[in-house]
N, CA, C and O atoms as a MOPAC input file, in Angstrom:
PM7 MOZYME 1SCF
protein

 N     -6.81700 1   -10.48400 1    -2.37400 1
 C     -7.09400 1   -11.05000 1    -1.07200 1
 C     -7.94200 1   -12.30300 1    -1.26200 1
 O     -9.07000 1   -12.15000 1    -1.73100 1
 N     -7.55300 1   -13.41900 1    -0.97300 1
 C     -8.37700 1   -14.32300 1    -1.00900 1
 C     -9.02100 1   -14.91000 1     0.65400 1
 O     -8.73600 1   -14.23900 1     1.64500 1
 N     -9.81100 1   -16.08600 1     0.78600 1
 C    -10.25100 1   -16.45100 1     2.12700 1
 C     -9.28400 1   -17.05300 1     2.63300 1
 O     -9.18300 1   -17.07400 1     3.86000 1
 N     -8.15400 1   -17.81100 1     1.66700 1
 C     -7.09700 1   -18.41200 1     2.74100 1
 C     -6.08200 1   -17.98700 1     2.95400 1
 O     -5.13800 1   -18.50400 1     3.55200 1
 N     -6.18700 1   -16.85600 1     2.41500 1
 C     -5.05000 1   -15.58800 1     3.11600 1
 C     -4.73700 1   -15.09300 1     4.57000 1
 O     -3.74500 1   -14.82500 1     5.24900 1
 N     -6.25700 1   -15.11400 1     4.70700 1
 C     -6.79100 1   -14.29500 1     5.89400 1
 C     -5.84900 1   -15.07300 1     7.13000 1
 O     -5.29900 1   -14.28600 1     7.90100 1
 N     -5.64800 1   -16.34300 1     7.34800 1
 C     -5.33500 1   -17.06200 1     8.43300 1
 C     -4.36600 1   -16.24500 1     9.07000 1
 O     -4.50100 1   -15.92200 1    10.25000 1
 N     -3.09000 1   -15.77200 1     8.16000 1
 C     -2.03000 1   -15.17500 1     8.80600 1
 C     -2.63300 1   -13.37200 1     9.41300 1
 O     -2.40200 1   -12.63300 1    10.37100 1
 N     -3.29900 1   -13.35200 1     8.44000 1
 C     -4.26200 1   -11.70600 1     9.43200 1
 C     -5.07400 1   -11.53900 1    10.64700 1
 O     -5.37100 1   -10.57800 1    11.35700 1
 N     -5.34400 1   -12.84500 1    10.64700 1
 C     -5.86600 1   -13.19400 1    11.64600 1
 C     -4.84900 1   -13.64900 1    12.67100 1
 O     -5.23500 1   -13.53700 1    13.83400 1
 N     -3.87900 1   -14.03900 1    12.52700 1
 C     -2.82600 1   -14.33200 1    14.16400 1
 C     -2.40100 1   -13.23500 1    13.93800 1
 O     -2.18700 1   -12.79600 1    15.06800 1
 N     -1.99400 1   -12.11200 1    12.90000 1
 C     -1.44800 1   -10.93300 1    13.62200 1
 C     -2.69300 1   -10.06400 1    14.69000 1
 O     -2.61000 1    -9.57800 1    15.81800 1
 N     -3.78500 1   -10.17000 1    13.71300 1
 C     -4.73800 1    -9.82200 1    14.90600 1
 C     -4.82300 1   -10.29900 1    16.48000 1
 O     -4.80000 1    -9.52200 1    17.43500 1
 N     -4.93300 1   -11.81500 1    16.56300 1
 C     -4.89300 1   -12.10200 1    17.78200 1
 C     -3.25500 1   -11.97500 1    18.72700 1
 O     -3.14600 1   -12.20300 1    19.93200 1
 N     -2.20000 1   -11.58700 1    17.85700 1
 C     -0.85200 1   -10.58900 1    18.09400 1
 C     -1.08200 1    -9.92300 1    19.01700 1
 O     -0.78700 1   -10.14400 1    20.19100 1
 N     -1.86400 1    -8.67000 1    18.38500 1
 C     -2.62100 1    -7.54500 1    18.57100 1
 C     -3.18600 1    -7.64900 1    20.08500 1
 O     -2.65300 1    -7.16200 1    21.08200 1
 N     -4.08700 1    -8.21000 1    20.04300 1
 C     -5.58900 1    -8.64200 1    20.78100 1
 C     -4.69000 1    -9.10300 1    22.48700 1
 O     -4.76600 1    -8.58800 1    23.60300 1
 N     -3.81400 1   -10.40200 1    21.90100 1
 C     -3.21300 1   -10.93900 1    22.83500 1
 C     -2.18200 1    -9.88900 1    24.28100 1
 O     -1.81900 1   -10.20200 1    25.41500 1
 N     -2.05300 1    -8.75400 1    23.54500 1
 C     -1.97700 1    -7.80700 1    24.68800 1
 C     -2.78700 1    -7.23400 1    25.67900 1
 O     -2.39700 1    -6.92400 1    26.80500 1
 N     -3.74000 1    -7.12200 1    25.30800 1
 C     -4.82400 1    -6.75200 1    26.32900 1
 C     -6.08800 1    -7.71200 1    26.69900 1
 O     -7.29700 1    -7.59800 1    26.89800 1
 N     -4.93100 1    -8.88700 1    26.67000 1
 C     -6.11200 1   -10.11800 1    26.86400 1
 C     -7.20500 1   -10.74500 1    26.18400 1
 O     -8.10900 1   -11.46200 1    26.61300 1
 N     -7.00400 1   -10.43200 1    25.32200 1
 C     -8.59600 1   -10.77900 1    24.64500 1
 C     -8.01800 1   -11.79600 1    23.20000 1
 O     -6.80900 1   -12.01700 1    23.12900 1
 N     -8.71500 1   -12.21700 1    22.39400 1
 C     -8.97600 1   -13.58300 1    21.24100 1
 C    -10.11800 1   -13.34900 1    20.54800 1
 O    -11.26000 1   -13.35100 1    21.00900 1
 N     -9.68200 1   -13.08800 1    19.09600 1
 C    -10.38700 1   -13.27500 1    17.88300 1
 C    -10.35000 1   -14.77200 1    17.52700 1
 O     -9.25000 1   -15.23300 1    17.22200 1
 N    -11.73600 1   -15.82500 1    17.53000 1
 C    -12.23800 1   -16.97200 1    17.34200 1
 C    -12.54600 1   -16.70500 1    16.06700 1
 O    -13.17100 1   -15.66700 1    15.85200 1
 N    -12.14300 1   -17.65700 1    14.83800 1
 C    -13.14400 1   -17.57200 1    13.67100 1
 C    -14.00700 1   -18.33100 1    13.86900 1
 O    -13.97000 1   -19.37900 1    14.51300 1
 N    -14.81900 1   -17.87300 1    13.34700 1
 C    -16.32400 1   -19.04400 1    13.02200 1
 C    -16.38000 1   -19.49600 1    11.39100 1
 O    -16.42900 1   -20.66000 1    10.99400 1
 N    -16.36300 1   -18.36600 1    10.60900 1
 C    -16.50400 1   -18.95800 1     9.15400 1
 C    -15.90600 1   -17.42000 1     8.80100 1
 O    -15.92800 1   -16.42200 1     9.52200 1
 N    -15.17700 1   -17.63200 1     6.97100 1
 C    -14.60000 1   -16.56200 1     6.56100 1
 C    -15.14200 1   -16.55900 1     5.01700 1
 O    -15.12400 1   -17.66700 1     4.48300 1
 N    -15.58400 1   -15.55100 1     4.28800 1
 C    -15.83200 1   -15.44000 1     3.02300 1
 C    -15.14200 1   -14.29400 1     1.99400 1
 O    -14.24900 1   -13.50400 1     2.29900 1
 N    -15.53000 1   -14.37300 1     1.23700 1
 C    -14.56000 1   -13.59000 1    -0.03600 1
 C    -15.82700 1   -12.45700 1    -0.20000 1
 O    -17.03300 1   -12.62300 1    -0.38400 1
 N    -14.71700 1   -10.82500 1     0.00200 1
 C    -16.15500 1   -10.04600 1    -0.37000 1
 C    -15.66300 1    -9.00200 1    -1.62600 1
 O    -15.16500 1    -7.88000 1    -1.52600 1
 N    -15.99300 1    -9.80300 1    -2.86000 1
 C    -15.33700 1    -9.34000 1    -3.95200 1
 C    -14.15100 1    -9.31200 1    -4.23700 1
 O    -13.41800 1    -9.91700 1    -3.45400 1
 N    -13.73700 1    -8.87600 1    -4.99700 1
 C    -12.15900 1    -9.19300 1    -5.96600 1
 C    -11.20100 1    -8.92500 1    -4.93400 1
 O    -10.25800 1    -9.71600 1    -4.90300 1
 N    -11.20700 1    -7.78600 1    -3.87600 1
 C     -9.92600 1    -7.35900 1    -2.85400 1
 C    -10.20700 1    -7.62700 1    -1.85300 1
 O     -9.28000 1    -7.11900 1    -1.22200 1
 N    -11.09200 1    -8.26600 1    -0.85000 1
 C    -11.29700 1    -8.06500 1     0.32000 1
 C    -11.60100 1    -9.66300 1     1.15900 1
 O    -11.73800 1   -10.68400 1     0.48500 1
 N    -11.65100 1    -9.67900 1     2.15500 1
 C    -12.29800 1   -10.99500 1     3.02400 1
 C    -12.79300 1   -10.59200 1     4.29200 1
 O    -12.20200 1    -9.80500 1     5.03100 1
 N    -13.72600 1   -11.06000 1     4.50500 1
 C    -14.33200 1   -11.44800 1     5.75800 1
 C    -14.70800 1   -12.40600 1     6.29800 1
 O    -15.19400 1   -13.44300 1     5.84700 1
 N    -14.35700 1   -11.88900 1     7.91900 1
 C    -14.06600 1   -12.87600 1     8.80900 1
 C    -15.30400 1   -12.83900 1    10.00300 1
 O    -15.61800 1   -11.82200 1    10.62100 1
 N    -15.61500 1   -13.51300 1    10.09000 1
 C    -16.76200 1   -14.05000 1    11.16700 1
 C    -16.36300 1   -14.71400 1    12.54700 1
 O    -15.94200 1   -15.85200 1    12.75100 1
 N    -16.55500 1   -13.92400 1    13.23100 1
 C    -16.14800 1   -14.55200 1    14.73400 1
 C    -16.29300 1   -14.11500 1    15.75300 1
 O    -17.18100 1   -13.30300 1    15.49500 1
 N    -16.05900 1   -13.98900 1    17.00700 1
 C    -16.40400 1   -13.31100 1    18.05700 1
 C    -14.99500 1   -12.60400 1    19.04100 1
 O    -14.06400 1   -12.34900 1    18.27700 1
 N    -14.86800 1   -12.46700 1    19.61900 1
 C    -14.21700 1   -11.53900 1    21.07100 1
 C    -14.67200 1   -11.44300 1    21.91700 1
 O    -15.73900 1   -10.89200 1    22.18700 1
 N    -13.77300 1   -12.09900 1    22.69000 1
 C    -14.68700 1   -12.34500 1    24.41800 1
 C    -15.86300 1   -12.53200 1    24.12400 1
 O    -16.67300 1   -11.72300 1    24.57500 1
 N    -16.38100 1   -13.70900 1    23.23200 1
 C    -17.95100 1   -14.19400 1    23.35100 1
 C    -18.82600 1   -13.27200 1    22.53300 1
 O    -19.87000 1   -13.82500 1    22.19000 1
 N    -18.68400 1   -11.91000 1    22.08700 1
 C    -19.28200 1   -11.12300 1    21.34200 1
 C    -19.15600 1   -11.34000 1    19.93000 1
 O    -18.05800 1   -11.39400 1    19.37500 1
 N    -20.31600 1   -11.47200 1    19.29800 1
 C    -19.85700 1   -11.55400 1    17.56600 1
 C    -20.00500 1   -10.25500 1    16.85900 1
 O    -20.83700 1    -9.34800 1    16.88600 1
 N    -18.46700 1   -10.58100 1    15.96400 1
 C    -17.87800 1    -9.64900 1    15.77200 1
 C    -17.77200 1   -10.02500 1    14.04100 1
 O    -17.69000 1   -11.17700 1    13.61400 1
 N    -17.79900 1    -8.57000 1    13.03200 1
 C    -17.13100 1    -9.21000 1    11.80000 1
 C    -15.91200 1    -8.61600 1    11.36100 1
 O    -15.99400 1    -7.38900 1    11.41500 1
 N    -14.76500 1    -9.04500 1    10.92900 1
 C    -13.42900 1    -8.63800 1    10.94600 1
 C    -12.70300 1    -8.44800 1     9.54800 1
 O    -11.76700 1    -9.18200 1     9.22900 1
 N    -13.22700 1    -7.31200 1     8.62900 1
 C    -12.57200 1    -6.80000 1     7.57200 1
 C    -11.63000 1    -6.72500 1     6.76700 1
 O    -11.29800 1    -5.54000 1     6.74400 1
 N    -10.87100 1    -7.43300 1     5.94600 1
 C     -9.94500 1    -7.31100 1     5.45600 1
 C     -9.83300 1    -7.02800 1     3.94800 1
 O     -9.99400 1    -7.90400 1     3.09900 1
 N     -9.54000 1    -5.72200 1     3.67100 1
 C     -9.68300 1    -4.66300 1     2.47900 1
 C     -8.72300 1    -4.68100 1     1.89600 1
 O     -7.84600 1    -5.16000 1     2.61400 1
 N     -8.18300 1    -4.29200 1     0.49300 1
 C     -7.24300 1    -4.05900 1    -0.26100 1
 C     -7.93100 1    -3.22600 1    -1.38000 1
 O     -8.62700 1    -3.73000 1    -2.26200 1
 N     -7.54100 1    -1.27300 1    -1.19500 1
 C     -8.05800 1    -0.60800 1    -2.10600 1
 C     -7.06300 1    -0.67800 1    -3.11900 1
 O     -5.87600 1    -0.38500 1    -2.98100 1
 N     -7.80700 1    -1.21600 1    -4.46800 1
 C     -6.88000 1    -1.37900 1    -5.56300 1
 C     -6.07000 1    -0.36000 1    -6.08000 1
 O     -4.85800 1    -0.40300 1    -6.29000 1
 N     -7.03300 1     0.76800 1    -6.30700 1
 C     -6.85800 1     2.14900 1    -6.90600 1
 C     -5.31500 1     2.75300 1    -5.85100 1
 O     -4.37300 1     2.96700 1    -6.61500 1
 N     -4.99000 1     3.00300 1    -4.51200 1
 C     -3.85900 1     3.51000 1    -3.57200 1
 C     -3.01600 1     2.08200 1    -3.55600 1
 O     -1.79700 1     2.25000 1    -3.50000 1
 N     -3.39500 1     0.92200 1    -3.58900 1
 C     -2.86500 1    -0.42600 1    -3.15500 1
 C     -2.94400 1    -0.26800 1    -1.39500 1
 O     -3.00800 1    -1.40900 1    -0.93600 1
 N     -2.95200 1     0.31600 1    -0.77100 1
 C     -3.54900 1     0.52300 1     0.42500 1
 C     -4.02500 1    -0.94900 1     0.97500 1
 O     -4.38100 1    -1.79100 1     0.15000 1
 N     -4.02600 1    -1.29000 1     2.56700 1
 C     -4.59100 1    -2.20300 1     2.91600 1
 C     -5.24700 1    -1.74300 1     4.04200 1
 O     -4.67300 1    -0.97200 1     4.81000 1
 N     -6.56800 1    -2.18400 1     4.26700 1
 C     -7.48600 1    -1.95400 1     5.65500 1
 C     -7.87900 1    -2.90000 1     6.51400 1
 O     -8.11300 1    -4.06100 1     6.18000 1
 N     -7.96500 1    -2.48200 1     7.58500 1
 C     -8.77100 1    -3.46200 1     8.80400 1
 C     -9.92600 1    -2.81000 1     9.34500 1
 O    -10.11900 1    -1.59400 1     9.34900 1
 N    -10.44800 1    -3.42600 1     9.66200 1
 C    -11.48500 1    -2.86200 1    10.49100 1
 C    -12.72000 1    -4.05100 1    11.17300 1
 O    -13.08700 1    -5.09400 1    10.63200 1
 N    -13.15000 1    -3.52500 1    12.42400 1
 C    -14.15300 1    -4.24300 1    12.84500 1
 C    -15.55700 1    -3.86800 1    13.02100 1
 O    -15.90500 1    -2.72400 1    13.31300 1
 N    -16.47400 1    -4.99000 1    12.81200 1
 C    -17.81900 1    -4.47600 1    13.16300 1
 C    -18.48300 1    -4.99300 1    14.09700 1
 O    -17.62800 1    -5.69600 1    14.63600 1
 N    -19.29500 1    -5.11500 1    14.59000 1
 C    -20.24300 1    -5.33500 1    15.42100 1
 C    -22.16200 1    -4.52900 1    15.12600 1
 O    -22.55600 1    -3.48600 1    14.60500 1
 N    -22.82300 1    -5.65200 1    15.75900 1
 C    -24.28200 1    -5.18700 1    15.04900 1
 C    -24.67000 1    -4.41900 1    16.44500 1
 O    -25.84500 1    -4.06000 1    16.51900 1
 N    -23.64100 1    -4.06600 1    17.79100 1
 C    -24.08600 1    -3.60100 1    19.05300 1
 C    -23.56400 1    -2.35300 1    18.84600 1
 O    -24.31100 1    -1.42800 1    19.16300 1
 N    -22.16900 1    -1.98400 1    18.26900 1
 C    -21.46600 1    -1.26700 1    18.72400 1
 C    -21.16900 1    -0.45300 1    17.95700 1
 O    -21.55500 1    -0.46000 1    16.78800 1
 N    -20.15000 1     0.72900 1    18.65000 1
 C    -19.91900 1     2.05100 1    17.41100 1
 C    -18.42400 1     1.54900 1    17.82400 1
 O    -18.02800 1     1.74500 1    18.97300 1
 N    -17.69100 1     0.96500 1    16.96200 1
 C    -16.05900 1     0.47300 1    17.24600 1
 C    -15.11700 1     1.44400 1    16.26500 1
 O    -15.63500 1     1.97100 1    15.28100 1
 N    -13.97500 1     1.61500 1    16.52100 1
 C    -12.67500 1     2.49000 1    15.70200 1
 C    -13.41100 1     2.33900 1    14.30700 1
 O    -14.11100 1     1.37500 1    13.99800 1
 N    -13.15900 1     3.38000 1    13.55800 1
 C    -12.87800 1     3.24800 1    11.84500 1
 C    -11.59600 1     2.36200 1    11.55300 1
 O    -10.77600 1     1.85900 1    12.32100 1
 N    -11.68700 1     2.35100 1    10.45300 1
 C    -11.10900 1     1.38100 1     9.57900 1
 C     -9.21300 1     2.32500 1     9.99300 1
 O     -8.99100 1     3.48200 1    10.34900 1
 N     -8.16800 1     1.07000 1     9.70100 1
 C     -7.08000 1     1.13600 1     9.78000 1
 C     -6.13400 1     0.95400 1     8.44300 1
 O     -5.74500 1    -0.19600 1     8.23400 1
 N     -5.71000 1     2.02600 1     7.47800 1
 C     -5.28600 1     2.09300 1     6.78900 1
 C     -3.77200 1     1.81100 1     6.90100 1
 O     -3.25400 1     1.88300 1     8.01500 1
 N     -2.88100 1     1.43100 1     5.60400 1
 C     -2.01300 1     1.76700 1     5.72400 1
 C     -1.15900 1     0.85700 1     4.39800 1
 O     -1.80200 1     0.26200 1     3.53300 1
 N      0.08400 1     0.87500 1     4.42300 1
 C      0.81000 1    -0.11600 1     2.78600 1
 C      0.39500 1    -1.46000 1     3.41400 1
 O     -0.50800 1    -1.96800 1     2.74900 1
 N      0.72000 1    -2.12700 1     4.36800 1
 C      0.89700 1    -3.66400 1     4.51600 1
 C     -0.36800 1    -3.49600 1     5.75600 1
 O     -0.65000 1    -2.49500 1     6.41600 1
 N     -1.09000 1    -5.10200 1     5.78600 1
 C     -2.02400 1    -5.35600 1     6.33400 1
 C     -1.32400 1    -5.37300 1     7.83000 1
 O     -2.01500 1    -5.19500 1     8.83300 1
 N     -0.06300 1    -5.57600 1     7.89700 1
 C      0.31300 1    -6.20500 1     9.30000 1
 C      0.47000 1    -4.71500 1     9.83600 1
 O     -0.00600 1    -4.78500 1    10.96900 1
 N      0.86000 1    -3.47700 1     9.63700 1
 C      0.79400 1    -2.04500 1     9.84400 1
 C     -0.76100 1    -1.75500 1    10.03800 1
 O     -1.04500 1    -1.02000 1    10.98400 1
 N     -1.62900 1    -2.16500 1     9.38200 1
 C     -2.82500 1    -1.47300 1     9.71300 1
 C     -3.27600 1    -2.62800 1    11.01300 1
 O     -4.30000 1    -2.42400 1    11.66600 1
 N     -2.72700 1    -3.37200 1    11.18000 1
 C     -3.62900 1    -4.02200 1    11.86700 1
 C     -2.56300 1    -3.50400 1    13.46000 1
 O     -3.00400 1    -3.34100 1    14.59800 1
 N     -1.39800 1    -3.38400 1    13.07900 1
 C     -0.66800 1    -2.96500 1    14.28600 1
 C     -1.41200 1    -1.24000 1    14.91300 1
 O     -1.38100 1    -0.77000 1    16.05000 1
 N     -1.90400 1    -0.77500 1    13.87700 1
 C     -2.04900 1     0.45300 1    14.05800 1
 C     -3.65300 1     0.40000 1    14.54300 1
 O     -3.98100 1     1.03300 1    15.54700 1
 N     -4.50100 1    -0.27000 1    13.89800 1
 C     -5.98200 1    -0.25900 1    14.88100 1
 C     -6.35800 1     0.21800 1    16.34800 1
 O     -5.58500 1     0.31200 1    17.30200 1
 N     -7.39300 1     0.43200 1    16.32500 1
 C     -7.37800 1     0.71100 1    17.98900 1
 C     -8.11800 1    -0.56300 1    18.74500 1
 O     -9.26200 1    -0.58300 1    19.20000 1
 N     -7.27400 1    -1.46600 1    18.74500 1
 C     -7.84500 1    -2.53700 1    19.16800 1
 C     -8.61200 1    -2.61400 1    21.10600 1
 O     -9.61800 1    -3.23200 1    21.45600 1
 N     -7.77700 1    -1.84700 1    21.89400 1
 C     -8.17700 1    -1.65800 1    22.94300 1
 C     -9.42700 1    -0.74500 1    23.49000 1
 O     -9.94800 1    -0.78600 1    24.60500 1
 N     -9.77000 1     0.14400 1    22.30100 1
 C    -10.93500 1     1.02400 1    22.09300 1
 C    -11.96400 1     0.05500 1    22.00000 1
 O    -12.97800 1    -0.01400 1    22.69500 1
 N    -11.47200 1    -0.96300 1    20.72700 1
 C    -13.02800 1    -2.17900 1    20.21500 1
 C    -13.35800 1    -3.22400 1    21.22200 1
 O    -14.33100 1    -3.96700 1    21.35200 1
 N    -12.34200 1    -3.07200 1    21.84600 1
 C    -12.20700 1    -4.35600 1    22.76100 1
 C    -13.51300 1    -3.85900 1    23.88900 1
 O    -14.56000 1    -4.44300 1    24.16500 1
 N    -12.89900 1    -2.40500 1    24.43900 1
 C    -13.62900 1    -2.17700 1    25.57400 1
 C    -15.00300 1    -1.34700 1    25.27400 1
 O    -15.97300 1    -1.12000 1    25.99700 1
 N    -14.73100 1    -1.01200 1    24.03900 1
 C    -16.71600 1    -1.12300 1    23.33900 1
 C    -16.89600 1    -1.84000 1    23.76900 1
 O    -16.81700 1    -1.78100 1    24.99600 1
 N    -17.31700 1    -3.20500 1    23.08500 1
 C    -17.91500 1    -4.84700 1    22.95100 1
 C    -17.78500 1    -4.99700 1    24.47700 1
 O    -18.72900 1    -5.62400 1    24.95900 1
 N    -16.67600 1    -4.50100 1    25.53400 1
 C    -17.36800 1    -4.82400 1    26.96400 1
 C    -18.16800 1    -4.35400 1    27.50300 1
 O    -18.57200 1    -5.03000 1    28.44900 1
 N    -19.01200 1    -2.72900 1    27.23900 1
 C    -19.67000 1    -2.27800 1    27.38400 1
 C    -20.93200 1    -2.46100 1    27.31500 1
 O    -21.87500 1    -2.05200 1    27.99200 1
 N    -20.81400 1    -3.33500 1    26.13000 1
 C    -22.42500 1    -3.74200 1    25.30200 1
 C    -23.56400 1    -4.73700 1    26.52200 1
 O    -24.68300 1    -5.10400 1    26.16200 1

């Protein structure tokens, strides 16, 4: 996984997102060790950080979101990033972060 990978994980995310109204903004994205990237940005104005995993050991790929407010879905496993990210509970994180 590198940082300029992420771009296309990121429009399937806002894919995702774009159903129930809402937009993942990047702000800045970094490399977090040999398999993974993170993404820095917000949702509906909330900052948010946006996970992108590759367990070497299964080849497995994950998503997941964080927030420093919120208790949001666990992580979204699955073979291809575009499956885990289809499979997230994006409407769960969404309407956390509106709560906050």
């Amino acid at each position: 996984m590198t940082v300029q990978g992420t771009q296309p994980l990121v429009d399937w995310v806002n894919d995702e997102l774009s159903l129930i109204g809402a937009e993942f903004v990047t702000a800045m994205t970094k490399p977090a060790g040999p398999f993974s990237s993170v993404v820095y940005g917000s949702i509906d104005g909330h900052l948010v950080r946006l996970n992108f995993l590759t367990e070497p050991a299964t080849g497995m790929c994950a998503v997941f979101l964080v927030s420093n407010q919120d208790t949001l879905p666990d992580r979204s496993s699955a073979a291809t990033f575009q499956e885990a990210i289809q499979n997230y509970e994006w409407a769960v994180a969404v309407d956390a972060l509106s709560r906050a």
